[in-house]
C-alpha positions in Angstrom: -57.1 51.0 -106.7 -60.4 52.6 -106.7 -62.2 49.7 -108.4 -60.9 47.6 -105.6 -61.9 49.4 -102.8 -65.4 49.8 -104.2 -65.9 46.4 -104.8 -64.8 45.8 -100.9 -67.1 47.7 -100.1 -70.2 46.8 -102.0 -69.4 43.0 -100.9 -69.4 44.4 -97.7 -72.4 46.1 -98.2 -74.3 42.8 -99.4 -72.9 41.3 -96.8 -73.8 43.6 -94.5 -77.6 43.4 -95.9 -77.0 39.4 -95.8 -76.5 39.3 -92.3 -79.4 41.3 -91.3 -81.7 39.4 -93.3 -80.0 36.0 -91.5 -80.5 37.3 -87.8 -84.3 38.8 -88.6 -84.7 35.0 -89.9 -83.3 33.6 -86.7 -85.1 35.6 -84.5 -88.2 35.2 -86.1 -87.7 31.4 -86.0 -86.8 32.0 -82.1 -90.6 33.8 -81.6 -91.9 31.3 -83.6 -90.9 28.6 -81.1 -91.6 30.2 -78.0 -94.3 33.5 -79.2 -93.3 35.7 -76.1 -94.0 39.5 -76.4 -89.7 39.7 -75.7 -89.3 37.4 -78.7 -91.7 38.9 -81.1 -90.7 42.5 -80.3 -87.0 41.7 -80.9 -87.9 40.2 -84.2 -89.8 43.6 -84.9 -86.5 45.1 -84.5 -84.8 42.9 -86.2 -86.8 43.4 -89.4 -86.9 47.2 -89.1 -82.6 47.2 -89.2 -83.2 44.4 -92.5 -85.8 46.8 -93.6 -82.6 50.0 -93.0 -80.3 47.6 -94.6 -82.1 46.5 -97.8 -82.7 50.4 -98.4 -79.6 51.4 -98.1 -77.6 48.7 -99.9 -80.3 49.4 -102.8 -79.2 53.3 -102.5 -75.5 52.4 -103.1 -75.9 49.0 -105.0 -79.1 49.3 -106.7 -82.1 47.0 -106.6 -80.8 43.7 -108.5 -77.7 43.4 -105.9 -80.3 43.4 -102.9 -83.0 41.1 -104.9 -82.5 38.2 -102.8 -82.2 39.6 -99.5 -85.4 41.6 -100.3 -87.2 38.3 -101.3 -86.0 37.0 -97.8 -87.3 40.1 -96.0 -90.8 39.5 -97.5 -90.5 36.0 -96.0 -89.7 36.8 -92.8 -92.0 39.4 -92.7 -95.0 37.0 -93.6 -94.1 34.5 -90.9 -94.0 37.4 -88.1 -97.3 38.4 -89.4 -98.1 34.9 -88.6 -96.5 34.7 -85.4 -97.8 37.6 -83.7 -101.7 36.3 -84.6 -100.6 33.4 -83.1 -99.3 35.3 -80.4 -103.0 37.4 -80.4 -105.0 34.5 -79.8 -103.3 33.6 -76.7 
């Protein structure tokens, strides 16, 4: 029963991490669109809670079960960088 409940709860955890990574996306697509201070700052938050969530999920999963999501952070994180230049020039 263990082995059950710990793999709930590591899916859970990468789902978790997942999910995080899918809403910084969205919300970085959202300031991309409309590059508002309200937007980008959201999106900062966003990517600080993906940021929480990759490090804890590598904590209790280690680093190849976050690999992907972590690949999406840097992505997200390079098209805020470009958003809030945008936003800069303004």
């Amino acid at each position: 029963m263990a082995q059950y409940d710990s793999g709930l709860q590591s899916h859970s955890v990468e789902a978790q991490t997942q999910n995080s990574v899918d809403r910084l996306h969205n919300a970085v697509s959202q300031a991309m669109s409309h590059p508002m201070e309200q937007l980008i700052e959201q999106a900062e938050r966003s990517k600080d809670h993906a940021e929480q969530a990759i490090k804890q999920a590598k904590e209790s999963l280690g680093e190849e079960a976050v690999e992907v999501a972590a690949d999406m952070l840097a992505i997200e994180e390079k098209r805020l960088d470009a958003v809030k230049q945008v936003h800069r020039r303004q």
